[in-house]
N, C-alpha and C positions, 0 to 999 in steps of 0.2 A: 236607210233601212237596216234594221238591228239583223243576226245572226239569223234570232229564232223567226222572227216574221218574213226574213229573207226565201227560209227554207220552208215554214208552213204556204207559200205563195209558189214554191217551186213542186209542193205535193201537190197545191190545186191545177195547174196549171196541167200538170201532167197528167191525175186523174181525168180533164174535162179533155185530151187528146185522144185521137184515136191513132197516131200516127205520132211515131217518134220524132226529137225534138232535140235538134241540137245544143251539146254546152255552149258553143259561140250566142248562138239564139236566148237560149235560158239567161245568158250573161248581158246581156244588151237587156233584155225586160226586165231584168231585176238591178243595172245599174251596176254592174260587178267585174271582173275578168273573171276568164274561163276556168282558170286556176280555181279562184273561190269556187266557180261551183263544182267541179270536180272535187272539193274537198268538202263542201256542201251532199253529195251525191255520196261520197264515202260514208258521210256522219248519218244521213238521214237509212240507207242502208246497215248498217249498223244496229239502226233501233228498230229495225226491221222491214221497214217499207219495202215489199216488192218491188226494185226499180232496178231495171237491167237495161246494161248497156245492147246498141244496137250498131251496127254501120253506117247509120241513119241519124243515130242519136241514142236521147232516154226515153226508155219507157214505163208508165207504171201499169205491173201484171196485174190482172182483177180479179183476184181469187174466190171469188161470186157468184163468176160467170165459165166456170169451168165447162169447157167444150170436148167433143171425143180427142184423143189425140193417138199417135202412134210411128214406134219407132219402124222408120224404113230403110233396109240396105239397099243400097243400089253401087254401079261403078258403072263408070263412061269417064271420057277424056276430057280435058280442058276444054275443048272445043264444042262438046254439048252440054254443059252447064247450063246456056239462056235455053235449046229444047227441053233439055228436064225441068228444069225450074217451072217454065209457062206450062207444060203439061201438067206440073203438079196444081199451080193457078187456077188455070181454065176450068180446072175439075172439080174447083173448090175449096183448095188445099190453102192452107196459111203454114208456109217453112218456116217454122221458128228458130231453127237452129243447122249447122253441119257439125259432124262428128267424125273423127278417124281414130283410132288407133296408132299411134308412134311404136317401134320396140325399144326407145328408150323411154320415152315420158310418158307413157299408159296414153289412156285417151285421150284427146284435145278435143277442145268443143267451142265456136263463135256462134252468137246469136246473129241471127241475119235477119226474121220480121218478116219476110216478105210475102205481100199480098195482093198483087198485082202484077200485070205486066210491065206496067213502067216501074214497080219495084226491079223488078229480073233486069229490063234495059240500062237502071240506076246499077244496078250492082254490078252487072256484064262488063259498061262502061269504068267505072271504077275500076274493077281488076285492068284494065286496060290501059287508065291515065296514069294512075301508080304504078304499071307494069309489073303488078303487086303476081306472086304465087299461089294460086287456091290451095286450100287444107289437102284435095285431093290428092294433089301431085306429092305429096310426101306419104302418100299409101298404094301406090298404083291405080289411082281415079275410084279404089273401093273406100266407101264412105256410106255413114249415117245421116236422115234428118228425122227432127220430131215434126211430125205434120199433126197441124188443127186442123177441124172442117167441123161442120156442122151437122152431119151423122155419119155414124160407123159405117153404113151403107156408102156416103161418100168417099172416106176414107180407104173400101174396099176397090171403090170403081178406076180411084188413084192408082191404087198399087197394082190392080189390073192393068192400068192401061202403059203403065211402068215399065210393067213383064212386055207386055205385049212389044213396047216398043226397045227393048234389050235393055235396061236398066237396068 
């Protein structure tokens, strides 16, 4: 499989996802190492395909179907991570991203996708097996997400219920 039909198969592929999609995975269907498609993934971003990385894999964003979103501050410790995350879930929320502030490198920001509860378990876990650092712990647990949901109204019951529970 040539370059360009490598990578029109990795647009389709993605577009027909709903749920991010690993390079290991994309690499195996299209017959390639991982390396090509990260360099694949470079090129096709490039010419501008919305496709952003996730923890989870690639996604392509669907700029069509734009949903309310909105930025939310919150701070709590490592150890409430999977309660905030599921509270933002249950209520409706899609956490697209965290966000902190550094005072030397301005903001930092990873996409995170997550839409579920077994996203939040996925991801809890993970920090866990890597014994990896959340973004928070380099701001004092004070941190941003962009949350989706599917009305302002939801969006609102979120941030309610955030406050409520010290967020």
């Amino acid at each position: 499989m040539k370059g360009q039909e490598r990578r029109a198969k990795i647009i389709q592929i993605l577009q027909n996802s709903k749920q991010p999609i690993s390079g290991a995975e994309l690499a195996k269907m299209s017959g390639v190492s991982r390396q090509v498609i990260v360099q694949d993934i470079a090129l096709l971003r490039s010419e501008k395909y919305m496709i952003i990385p996730t923890t989870l894999g690639y996604m392509m964003v669907d700029s069509t179907n734009q949903k309310p979103q909105r930025h939310i501050s919150v701070t709590h410790s490592k150890k409430e991570i999977e309660k905030e995350l599921n509270l933002i879930v249950d209520y409706g929320g899609k956490v697209l991203n965290v966000i902190v502030e550094h005072p030397i490198y301005g903001e930092i920001s990873a996409e995170l996708i997550i839409t579920s509860r077994k996203d939040v378990k996925d991801f809890v876990n993970k920090i866990k097996e890597q014994k990896g650092v959340p973004l928070l712990e380099i701001s004092n647990g004070v941190h941003k997400h962009i949350i989706e949901a599917n009305s302002e109204e939801e969006l609102d019951n979120i941030e309610a219920e955030l406050r409520k529970d010290g967020f």
